[in-house]
FIZA-135073 format. One record per residue (C-alpha): residue number from 1; x, y, z. Coordinates in Angstrom, 3 decimals. Example, Ala and Ser with C-alpha at 12.3 -4.5 7.8 and 13.67 -1.06 7.14 Angstrom:
<nodes>
+-----+----------+----------+----------+
: num :        u :        v :        w :
+-----+----------+----------+----------+
:   1 :   12.300 :   -4.500 :    7.800 :
:   2 :   13.670 :   -1.060 :    7.140 :
+-----+----------+----------+----------+
</nodes>
This chain:
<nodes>
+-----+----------+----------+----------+
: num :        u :        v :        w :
+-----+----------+----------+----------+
:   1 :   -5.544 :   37.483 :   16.621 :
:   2 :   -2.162 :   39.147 :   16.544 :
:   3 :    0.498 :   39.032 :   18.855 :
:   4 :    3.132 :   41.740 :   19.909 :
:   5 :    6.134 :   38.939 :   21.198 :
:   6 :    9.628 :   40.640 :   21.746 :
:   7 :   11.690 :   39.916 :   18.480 :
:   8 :   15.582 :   40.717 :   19.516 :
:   9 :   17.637 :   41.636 :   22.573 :
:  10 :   20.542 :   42.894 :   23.158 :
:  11 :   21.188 :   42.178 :   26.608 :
:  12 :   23.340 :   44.747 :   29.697 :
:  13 :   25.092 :   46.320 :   26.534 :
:  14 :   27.862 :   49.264 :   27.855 :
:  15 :   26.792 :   52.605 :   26.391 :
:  16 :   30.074 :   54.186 :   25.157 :
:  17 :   29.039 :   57.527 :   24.402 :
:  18 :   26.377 :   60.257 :   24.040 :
:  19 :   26.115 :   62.966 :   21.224 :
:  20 :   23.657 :   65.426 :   22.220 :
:  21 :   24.206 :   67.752 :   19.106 :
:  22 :   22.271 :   65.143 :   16.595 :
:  23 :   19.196 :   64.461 :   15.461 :
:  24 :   18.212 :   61.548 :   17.243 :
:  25 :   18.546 :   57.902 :   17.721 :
:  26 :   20.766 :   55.033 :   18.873 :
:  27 :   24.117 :   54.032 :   16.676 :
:  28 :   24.489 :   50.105 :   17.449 :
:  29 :   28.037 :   48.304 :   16.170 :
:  30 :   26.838 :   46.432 :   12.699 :
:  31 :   28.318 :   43.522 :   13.925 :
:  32 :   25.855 :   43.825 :   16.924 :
:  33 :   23.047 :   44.449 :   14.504 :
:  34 :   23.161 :   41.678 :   12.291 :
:  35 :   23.571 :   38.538 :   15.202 :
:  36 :   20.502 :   40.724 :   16.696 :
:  37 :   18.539 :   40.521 :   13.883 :
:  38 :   18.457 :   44.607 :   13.568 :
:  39 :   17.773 :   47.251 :   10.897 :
:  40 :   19.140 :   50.190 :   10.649 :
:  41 :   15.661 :   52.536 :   10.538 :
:  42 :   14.007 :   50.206 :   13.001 :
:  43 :   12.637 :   51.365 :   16.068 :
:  44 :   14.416 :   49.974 :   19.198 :
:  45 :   12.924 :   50.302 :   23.070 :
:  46 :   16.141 :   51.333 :   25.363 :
:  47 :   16.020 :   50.532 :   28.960 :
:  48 :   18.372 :   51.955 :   31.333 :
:  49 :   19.970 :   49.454 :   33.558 :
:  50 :   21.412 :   51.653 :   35.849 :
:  51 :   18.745 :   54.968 :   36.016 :
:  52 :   15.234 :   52.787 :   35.078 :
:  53 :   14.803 :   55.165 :   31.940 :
:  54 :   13.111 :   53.787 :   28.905 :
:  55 :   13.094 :   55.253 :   25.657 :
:  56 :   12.065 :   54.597 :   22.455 :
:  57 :   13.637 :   55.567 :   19.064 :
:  58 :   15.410 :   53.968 :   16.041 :
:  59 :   18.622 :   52.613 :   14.880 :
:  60 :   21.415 :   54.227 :   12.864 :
:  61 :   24.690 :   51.937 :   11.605 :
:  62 :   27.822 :   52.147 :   13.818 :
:  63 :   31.167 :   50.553 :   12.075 :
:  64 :   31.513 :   46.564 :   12.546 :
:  65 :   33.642 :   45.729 :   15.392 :
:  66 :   33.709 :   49.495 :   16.866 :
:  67 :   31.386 :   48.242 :   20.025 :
:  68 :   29.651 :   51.451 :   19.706 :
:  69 :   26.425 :   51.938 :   21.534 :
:  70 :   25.664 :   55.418 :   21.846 :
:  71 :   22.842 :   57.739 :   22.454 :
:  72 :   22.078 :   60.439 :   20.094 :
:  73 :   19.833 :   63.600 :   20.177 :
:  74 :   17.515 :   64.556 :   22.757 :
:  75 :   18.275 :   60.526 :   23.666 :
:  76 :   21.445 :   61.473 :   25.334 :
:  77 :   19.651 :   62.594 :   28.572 :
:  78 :   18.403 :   59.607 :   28.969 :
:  79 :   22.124 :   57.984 :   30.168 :
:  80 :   25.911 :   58.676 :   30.703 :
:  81 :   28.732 :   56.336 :   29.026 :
:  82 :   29.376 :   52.979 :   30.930 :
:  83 :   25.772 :   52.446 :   31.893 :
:  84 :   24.352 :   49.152 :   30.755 :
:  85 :   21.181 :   49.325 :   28.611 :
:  86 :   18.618 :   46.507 :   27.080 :
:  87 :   17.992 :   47.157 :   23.557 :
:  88 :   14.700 :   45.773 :   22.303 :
:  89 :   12.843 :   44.510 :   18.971 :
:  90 :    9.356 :   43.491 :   18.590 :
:  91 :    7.581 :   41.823 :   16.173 :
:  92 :    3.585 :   41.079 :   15.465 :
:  93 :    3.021 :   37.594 :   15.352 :
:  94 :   -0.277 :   35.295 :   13.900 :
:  95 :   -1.897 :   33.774 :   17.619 :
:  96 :   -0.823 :   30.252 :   16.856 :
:  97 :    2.655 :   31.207 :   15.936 :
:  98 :    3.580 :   33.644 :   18.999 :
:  99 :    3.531 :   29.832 :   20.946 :
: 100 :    6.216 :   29.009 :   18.779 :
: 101 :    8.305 :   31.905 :   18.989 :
: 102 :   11.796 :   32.513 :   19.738 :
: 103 :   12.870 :   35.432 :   20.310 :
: 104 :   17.324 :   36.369 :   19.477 :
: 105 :   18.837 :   37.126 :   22.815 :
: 106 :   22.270 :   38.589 :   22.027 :
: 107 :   24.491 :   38.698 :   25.049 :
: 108 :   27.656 :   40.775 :   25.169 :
: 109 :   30.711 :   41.337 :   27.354 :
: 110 :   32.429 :   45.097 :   28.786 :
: 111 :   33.027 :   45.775 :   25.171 :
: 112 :   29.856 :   45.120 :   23.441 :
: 113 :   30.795 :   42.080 :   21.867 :
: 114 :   28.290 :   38.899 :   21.535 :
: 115 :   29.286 :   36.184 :   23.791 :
: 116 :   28.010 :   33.197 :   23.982 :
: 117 :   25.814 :   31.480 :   26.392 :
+-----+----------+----------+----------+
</nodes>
């Protein structure tokens, strides 16, 4: 049996901007992306702190150490810069190893930067 067990989370990040004339998708600081164990390409559940929206869609590359976390696309409805979001990753795991799992939790201040805790 397989397993769907959360893989990454980036937890009550500030969104810092929406671009409604784009294609689609989240932009995520690098930085942000690599101690969350993130791809660019791979798909990310949002959830809306402040409004209770969730969304699904996928990650593009912001620049390292920019803090960005903005919504793209028809995504941009779906806040307004300075709420906090959850940013999610999931993984399929073999039955016996899901017990073991660990998921990354990535915690971050007002500026979207990983703190520790």
């Amino acid at each position: 049996m397989q397993r769907f067990m959360l893989k990454s989370k980036i937890h009550r990040a500030t969104l810092t901007g929406c671009e409604l004339n784009y294609e689609g998708s989240i932009s995520l600081d690098e930085d942000l992306l690599r101690k969350a164990d993130m791809l660019p390409g791979e798909q990310v559940h949002v959830l809306n702190v402040n409004s209770g929206a969730r969304l699904t869609t996928y990650i593009i590359t912001a620049p390292a150490g920019s803090g960005t976390v903005m919504l793209n696309g028809p995504a941009a409805r779906m806040g307004v810069p300075g709420d906090l979001l959850i940013i999610l990753t999931y993984c399929q795991v073999d039955d016996k190893d899901a017990r073991q799992h660990k998921p990354i939790i990535v915690h971050v201040d007002a500026h979207n930067r990983p703190v520790a805790k």
